[in-house]
KOLRODO-756235 format. One record per residue: residue number from 1; residue in one letter; x, y, z of N, C-alpha, C in turn. Coordinates in Angstrom, 1 decimal, padded with zeros to 4 digits. Example, Ala and Ser with C-alpha at 12.3 -4.5 7.8 and 13.67 -1.06 7.14 Angstrom:
<nodes>
<node n="1" res="A" n_u="013.2" n_v="-005.7" n_w="007.8" ca_u="012.3" ca_v="-004.5" ca_w="007.8" c_u="013.2" c_v="-003.3" c_w="007.8"/>
<node n="2" res="S" n_u="012.8" n_v="-002.2" n_w="007.1" ca_u="013.7" ca_v="-001.1" ca_w="007.1" c_u="012.9" c_v="000.0" c_w="007.9"/>
</nodes>
This chain:
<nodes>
<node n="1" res="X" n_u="068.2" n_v="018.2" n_w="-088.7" ca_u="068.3" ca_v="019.1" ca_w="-087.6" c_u="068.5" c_v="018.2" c_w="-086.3"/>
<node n="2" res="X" n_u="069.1" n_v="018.6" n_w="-085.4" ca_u="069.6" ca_v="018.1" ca_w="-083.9" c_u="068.9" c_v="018.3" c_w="-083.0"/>
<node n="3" res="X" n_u="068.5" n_v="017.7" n_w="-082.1" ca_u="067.3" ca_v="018.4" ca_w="-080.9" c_u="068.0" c_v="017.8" c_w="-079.9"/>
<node n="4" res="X" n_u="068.3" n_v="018.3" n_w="-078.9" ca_u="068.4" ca_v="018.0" ca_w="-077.3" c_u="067.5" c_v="017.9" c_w="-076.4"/>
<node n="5" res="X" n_u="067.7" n_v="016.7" n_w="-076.1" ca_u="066.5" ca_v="016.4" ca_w="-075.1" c_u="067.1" c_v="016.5" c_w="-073.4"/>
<node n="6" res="X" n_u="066.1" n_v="017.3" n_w="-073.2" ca_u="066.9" ca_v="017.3" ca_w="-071.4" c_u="065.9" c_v="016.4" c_w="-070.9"/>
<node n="7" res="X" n_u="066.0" n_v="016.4" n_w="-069.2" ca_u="065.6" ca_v="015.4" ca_w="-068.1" c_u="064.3" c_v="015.9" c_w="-067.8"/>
<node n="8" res="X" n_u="063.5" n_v="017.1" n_w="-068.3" ca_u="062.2" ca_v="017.3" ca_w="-067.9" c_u="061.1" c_v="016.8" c_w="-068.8"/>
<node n="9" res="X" n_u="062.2" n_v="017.1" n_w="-069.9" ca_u="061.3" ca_v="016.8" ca_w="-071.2" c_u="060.8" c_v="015.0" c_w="-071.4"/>
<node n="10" res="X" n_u="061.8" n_v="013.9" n_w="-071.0" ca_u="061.7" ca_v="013.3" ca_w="-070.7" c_u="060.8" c_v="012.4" c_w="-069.7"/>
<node n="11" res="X" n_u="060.6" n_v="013.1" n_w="-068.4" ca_u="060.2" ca_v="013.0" ca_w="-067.5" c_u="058.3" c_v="013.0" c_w="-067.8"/>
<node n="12" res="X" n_u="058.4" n_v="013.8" n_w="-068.4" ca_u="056.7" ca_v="014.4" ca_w="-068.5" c_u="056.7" c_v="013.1" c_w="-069.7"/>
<node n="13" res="X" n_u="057.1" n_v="013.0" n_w="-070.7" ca_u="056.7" ca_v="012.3" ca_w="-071.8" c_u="056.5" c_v="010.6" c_w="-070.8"/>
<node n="14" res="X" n_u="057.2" n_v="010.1" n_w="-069.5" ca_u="056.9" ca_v="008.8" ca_w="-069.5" c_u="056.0" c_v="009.1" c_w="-068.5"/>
<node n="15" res="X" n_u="056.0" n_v="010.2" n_w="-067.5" ca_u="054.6" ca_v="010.2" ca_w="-066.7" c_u="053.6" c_v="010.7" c_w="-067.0"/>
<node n="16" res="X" n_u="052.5" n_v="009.3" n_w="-066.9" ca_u="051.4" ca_v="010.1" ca_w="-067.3" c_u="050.5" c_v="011.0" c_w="-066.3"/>
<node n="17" res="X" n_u="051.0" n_v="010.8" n_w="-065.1" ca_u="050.4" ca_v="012.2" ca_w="-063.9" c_u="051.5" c_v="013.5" c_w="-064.7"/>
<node n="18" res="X" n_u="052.0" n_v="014.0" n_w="-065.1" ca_u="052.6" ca_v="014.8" ca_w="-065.0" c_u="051.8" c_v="016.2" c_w="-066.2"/>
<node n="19" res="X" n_u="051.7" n_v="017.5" n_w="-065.3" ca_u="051.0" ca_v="017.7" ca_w="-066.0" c_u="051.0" c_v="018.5" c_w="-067.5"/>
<node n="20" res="X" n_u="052.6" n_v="018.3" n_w="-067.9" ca_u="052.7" ca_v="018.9" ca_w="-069.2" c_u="052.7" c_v="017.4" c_w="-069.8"/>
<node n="21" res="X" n_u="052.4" n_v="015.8" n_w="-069.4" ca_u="052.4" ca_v="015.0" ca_w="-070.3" c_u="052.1" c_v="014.9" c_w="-071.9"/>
<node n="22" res="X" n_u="050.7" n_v="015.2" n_w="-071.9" ca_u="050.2" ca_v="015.5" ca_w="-073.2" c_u="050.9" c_v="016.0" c_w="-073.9"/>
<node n="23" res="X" n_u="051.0" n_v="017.4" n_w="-073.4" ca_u="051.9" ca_v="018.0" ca_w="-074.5" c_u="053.3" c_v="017.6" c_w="-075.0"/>
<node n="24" res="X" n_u="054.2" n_v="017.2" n_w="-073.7" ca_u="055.3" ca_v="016.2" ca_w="-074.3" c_u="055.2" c_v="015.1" c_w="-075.3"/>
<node n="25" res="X" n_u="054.3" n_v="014.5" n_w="-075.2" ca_u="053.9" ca_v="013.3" ca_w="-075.7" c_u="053.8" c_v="013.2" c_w="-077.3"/>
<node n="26" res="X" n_u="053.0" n_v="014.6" n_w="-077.4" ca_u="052.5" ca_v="015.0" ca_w="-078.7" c_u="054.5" c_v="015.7" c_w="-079.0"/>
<node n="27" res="X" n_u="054.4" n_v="016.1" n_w="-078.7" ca_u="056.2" ca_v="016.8" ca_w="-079.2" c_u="056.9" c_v="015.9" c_w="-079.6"/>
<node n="28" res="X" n_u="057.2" n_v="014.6" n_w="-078.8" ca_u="058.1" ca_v="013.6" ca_w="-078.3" c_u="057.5" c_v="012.9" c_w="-079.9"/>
<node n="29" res="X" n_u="056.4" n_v="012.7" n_w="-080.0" ca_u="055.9" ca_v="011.7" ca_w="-081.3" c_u="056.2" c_v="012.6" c_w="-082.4"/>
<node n="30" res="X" n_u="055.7" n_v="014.1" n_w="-082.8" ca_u="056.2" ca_v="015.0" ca_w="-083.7" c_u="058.0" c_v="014.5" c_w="-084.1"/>
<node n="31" res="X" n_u="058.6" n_v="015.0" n_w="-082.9" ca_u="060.7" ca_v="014.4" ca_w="-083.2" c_u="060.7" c_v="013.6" c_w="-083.7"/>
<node n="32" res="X" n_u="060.1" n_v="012.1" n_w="-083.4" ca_u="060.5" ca_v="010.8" ca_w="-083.9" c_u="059.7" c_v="010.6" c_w="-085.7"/>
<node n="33" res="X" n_u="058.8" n_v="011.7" n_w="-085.5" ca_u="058.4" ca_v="011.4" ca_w="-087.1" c_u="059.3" c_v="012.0" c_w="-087.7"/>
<node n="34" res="X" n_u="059.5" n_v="013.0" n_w="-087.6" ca_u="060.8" ca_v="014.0" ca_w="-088.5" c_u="061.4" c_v="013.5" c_w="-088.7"/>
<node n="35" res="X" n_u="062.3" n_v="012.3" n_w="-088.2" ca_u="063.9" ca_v="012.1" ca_w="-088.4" c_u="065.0" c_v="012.8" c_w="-088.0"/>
<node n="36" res="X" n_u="064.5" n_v="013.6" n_w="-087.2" ca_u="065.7" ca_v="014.6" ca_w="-086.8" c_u="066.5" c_v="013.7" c_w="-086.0"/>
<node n="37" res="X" n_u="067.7" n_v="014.2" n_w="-085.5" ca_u="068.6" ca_v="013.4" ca_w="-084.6" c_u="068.3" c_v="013.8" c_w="-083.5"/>
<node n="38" res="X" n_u="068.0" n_v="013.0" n_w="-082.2" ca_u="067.6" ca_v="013.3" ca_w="-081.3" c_u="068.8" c_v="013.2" c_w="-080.2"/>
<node n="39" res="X" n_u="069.6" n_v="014.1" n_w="-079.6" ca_u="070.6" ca_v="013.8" ca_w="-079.4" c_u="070.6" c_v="014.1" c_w="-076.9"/>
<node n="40" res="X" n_u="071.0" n_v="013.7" n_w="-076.2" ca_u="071.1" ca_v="014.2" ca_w="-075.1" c_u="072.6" c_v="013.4" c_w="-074.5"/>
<node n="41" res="X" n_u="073.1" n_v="014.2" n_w="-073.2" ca_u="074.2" ca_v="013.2" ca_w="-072.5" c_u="074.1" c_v="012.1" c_w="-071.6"/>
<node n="42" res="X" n_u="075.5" n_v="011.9" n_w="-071.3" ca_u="074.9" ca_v="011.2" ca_w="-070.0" c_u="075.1" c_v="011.4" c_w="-069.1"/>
<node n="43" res="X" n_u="074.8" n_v="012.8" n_w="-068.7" ca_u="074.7" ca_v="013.3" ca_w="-066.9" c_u="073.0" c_v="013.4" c_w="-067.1"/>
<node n="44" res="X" n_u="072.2" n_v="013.5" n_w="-068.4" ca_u="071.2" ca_v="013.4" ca_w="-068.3" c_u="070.5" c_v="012.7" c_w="-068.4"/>
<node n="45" res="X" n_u="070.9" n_v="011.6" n_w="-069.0" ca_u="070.3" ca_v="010.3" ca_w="-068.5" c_u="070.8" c_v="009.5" c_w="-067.4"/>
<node n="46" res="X" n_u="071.4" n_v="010.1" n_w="-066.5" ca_u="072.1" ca_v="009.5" ca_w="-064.9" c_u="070.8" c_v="010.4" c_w="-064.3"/>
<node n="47" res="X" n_u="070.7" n_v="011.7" n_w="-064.4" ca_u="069.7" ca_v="012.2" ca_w="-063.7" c_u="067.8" c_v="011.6" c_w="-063.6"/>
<node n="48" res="X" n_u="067.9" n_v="011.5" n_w="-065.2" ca_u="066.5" ca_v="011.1" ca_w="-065.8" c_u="066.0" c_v="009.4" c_w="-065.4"/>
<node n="49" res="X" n_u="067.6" n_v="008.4" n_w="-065.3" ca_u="067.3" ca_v="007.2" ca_w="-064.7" c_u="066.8" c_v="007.4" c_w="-063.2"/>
<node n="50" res="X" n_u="067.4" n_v="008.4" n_w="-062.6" ca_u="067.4" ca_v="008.3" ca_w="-061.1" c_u="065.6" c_v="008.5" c_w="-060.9"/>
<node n="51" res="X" n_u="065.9" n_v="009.7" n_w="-061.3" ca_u="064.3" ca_v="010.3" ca_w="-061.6" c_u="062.9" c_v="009.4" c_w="-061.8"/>
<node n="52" res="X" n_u="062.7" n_v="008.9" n_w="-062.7" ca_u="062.6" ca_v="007.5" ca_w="-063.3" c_u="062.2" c_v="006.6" c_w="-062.2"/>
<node n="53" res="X" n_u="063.0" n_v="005.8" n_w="-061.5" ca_u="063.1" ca_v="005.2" ca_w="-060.5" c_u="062.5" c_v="005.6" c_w="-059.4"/>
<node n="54" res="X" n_u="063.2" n_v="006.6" n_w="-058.8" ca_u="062.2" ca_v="007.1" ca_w="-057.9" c_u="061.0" c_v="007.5" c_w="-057.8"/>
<node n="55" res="X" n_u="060.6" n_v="008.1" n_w="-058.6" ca_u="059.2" ca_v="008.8" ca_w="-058.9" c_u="058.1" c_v="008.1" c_w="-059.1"/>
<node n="56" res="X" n_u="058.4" n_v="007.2" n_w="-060.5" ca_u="057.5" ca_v="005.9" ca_w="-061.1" c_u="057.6" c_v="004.7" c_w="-060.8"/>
<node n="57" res="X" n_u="058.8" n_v="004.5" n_w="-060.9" ca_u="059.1" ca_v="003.0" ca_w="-060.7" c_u="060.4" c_v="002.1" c_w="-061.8"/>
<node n="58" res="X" n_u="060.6" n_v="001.4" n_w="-061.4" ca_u="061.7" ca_v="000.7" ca_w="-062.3" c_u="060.5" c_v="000.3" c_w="-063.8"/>
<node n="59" res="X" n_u="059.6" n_v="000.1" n_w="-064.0" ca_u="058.9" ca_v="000.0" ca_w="-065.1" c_u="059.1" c_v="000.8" c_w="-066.3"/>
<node n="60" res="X" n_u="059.1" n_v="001.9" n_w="-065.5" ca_u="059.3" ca_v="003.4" ca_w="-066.2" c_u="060.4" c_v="003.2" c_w="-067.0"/>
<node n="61" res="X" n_u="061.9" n_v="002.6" n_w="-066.3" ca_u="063.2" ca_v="002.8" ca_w="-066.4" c_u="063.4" c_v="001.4" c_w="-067.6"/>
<node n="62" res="X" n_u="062.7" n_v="000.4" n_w="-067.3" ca_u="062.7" ca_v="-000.9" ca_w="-068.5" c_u="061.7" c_v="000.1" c_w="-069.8"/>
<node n="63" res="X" n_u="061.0" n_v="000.7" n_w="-069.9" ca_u="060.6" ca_v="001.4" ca_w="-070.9" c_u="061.3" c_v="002.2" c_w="-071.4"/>
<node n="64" res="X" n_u="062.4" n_v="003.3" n_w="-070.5" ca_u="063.3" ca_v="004.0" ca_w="-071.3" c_u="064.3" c_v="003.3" c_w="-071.9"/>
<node n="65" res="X" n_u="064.8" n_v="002.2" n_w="-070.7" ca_u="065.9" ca_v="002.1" ca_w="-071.6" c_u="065.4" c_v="000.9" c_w="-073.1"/>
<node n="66" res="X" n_u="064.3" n_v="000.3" n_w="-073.0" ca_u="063.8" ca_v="-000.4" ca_w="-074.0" c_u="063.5" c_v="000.6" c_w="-075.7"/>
<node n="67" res="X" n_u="062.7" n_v="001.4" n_w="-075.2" ca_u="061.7" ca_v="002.1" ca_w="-075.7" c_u="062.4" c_v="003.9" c_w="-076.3"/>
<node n="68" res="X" n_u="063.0" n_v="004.2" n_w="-075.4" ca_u="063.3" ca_v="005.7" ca_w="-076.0" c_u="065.1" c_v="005.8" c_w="-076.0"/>
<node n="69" res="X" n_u="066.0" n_v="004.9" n_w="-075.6" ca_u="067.7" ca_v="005.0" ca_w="-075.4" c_u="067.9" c_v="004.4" c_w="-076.3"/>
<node n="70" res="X" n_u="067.0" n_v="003.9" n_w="-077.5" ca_u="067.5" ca_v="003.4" ca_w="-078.9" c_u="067.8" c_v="004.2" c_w="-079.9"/>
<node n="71" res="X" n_u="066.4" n_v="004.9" n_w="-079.5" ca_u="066.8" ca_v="006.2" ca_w="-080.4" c_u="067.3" c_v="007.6" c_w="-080.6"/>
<node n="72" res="X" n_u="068.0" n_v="007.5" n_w="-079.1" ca_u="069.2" ca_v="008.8" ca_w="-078.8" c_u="070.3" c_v="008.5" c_w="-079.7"/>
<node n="73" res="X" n_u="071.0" n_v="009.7" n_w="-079.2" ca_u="073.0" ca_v="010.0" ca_w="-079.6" c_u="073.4" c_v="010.4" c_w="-078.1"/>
<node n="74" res="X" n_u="073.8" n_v="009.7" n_w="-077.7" ca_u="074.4" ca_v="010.1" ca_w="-075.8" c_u="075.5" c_v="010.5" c_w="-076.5"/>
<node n="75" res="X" n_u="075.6" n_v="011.8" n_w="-076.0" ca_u="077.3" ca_v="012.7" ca_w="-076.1" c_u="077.7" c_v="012.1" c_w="-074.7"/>
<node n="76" res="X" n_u="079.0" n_v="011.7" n_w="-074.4" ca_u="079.5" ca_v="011.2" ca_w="-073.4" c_u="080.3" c_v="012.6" c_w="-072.8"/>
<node n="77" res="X" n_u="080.1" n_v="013.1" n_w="-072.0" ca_u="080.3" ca_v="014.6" ca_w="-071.1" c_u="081.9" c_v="014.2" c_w="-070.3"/>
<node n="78" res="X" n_u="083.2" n_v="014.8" n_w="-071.0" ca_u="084.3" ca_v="014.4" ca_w="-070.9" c_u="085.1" c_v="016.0" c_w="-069.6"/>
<node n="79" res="X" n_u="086.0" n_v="015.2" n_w="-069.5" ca_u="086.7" ca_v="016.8" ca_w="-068.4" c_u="086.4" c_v="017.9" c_w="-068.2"/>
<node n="80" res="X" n_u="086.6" n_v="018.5" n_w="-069.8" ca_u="086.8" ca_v="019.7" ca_w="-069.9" c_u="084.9" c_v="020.4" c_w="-070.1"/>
<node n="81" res="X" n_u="084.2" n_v="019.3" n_w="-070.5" ca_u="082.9" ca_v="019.8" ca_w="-070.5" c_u="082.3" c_v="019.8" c_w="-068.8"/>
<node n="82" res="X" n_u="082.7" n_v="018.9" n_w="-068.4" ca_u="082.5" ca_v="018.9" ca_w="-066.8" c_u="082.4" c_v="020.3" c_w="-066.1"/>
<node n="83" res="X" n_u="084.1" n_v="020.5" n_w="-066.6" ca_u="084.7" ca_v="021.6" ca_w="-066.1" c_u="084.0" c_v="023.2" c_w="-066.5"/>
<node n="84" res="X" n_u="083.8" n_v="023.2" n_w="-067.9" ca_u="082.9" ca_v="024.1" ca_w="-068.1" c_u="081.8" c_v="024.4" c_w="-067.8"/>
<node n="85" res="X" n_u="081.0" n_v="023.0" n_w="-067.2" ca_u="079.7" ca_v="023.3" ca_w="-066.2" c_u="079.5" c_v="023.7" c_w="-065.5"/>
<node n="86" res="X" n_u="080.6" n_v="023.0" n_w="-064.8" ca_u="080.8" ca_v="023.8" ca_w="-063.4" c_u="081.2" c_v="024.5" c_w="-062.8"/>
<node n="87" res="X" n_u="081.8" n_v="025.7" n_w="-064.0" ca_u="082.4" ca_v="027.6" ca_w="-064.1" c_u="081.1" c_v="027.8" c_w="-064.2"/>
<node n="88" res="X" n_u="080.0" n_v="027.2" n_w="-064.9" ca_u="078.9" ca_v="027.9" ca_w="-065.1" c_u="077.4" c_v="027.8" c_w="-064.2"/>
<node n="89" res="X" n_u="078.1" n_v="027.0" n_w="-063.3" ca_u="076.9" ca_v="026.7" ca_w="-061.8" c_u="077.6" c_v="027.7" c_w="-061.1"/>
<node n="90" res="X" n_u="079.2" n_v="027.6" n_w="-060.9" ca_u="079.8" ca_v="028.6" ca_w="-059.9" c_u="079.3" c_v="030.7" c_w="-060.6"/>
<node n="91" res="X" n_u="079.6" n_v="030.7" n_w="-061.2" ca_u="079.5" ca_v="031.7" ca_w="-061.9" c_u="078.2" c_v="032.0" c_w="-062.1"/>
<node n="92" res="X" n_u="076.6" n_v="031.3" n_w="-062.1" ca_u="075.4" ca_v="031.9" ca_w="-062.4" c_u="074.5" c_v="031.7" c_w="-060.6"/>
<node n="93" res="X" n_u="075.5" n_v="031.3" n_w="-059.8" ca_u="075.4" ca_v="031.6" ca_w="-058.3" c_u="073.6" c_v="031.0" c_w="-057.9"/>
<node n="94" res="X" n_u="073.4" n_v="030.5" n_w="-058.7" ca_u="071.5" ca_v="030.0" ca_w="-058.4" c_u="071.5" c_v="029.1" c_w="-057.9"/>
<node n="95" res="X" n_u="071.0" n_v="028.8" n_w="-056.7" ca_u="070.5" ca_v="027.5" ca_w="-056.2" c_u="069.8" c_v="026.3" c_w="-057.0"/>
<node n="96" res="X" n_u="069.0" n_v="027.3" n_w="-057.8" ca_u="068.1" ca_v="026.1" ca_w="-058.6" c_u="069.0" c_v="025.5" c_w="-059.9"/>
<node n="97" res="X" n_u="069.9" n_v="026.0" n_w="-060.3" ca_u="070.5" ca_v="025.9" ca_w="-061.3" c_u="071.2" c_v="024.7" c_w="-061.1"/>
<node n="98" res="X" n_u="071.1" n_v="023.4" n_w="-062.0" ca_u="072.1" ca_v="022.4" ca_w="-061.8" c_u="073.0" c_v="022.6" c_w="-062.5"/>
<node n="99" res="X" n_u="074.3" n_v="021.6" n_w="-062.5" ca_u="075.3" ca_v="021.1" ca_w="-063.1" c_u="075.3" c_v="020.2" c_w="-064.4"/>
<node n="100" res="X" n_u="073.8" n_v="019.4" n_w="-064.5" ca_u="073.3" ca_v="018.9" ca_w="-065.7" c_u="072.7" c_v="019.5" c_w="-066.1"/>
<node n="101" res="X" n_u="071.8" n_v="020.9" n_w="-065.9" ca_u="071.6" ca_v="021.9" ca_w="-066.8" c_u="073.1" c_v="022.3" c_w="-067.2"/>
<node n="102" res="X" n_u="073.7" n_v="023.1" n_w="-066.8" ca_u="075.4" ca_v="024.1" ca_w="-067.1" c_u="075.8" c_v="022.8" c_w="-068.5"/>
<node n="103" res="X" n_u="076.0" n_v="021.5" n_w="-067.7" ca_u="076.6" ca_v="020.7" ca_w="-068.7" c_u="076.2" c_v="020.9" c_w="-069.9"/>
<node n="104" res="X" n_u="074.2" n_v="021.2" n_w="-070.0" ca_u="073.8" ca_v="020.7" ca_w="-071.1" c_u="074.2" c_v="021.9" c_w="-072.1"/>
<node n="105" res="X" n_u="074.3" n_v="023.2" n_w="-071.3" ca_u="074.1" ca_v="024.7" ca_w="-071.9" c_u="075.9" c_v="024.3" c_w="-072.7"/>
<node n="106" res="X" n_u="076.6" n_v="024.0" n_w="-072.0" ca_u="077.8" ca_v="023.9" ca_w="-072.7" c_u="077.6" c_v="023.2" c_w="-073.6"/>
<node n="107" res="X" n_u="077.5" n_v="022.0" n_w="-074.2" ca_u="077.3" ca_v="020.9" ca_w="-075.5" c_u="076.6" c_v="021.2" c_w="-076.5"/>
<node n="108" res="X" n_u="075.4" n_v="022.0" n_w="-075.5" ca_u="074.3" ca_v="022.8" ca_w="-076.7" c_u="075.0" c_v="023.8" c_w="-078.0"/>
<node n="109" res="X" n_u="075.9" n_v="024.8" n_w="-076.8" ca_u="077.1" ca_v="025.4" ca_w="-077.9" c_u="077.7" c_v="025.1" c_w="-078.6"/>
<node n="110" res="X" n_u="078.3" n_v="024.4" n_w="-078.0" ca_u="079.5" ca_v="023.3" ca_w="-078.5" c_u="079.4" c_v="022.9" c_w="-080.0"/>
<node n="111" res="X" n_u="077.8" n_v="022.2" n_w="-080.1" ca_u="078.1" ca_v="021.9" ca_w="-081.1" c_u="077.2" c_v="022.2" c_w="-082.0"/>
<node n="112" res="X" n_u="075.9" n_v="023.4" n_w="-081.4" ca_u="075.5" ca_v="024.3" ca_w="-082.7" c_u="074.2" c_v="023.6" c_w="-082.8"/>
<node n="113" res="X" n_u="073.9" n_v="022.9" n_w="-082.1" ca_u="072.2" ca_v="022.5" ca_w="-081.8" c_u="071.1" c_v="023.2" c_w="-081.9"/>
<node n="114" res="X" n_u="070.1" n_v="023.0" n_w="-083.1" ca_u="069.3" ca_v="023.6" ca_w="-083.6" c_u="068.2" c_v="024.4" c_w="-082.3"/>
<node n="115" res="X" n_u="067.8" n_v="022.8" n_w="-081.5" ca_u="066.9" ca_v="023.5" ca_w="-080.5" c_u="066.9" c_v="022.3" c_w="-079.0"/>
<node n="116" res="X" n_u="066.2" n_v="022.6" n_w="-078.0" ca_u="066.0" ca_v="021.8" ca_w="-077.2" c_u="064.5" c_v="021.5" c_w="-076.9"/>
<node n="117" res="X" n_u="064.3" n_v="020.5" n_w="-076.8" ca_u="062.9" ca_v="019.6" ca_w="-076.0" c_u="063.3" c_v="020.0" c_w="-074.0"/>
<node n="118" res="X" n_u="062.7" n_v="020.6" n_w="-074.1" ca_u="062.8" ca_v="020.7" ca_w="-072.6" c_u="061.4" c_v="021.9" c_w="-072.1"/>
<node n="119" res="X" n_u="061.0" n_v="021.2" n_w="-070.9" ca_u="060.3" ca_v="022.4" ca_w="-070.1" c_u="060.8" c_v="022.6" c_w="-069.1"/>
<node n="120" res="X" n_u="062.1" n_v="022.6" n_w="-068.9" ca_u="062.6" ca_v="023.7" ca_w="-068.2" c_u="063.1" c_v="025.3" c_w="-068.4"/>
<node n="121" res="X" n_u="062.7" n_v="026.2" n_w="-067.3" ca_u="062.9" ca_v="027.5" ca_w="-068.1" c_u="064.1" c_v="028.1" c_w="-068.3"/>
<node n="122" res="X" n_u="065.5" n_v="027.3" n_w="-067.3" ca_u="066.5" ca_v="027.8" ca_w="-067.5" c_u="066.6" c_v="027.9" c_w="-069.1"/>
<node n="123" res="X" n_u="066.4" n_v="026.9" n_w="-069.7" ca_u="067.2" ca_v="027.0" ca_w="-071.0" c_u="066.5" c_v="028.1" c_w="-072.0"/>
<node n="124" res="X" n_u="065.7" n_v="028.8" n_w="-071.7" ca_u="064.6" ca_v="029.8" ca_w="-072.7" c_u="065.3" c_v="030.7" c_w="-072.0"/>
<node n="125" res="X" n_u="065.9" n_v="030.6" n_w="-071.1" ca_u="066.7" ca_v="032.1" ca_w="-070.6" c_u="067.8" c_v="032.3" c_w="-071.1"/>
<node n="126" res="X" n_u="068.8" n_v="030.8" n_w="-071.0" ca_u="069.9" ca_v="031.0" ca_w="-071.9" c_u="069.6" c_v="031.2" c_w="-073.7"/>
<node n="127" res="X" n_u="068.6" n_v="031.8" n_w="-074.1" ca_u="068.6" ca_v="031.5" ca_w="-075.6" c_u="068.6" c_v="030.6" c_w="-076.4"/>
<node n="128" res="X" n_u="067.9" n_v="029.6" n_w="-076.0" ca_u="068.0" ca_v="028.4" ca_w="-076.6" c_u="066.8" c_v="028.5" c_w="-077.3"/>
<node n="129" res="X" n_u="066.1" n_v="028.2" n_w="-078.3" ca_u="064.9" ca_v="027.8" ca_w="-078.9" c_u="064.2" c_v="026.1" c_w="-078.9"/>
<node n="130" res="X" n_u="063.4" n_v="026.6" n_w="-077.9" ca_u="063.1" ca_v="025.3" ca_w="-077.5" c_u="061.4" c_v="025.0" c_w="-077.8"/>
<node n="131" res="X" n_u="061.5" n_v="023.3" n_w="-077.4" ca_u="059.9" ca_v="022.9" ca_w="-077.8" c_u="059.6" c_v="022.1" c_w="-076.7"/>
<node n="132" res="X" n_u="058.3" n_v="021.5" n_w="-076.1" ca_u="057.3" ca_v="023.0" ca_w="-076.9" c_u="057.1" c_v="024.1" c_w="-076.8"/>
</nodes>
């Protein structure tokens, strides 16, 4: 099975102020026992480094990329996926709505991804089956 990891899901699992930590934490260790493929892009690891950085510190960012970018599949986000994200930021007219969410909803389709790791709620709206 395939799982997508977005930038919140992420975020909570390296901070430990954050307050769905735990529960990421405990998810984050469940995926990596499975063997599932853990798969995300790289608009979302451009976002999740920045994030990262800012928020915690460059410590944070030597642990991801040490510690959790070994065991991804970075889909590299090409033209036409670009393009499709951003018919789908113009088109769902939301402020809160990014362009690395749209990206992610496109890839998700794309290629038939079981579920996503994420606590964000966009993606429970688009129909995604997500954890936790």
């Amino acid at each position: 099975m395939t799982t997508f990891i977005d930038t919140s899901a992420f975020l909570a699992v390296l901070d430990a102020d954050d307050q769905n930590h735990k529960r990421a934490k405990r998810t984050w260790s469940d995926l990596i026992a499975s063997g599932d493929s853990l798969r995300t892009s790289n608009y979302v690891l451009l976002e999740t480094l920045a994030l990262l950085q800012h928020r915690i510190g460059l410590e944070a960012v030597r642990t991801f990329q040490g510690d959790v970018l070994p065991v991804l599949d970075v889909e590299r986000v090409d033209e036409d996926c670009h393009a499709a994200g951003m018919a789908g930021v113009l088109a769902a007219s939301q402020r809160r709505l990014s362009l690395v969410d749209c990206v992610s909803f496109h890839l998700i389709r794309q290629s038939s991804m079981a579920r996503v790791f994420t606590l964000d709620r966009h993606f429970r709206v688009q129909g995604f089956a997500c954890v936790p």
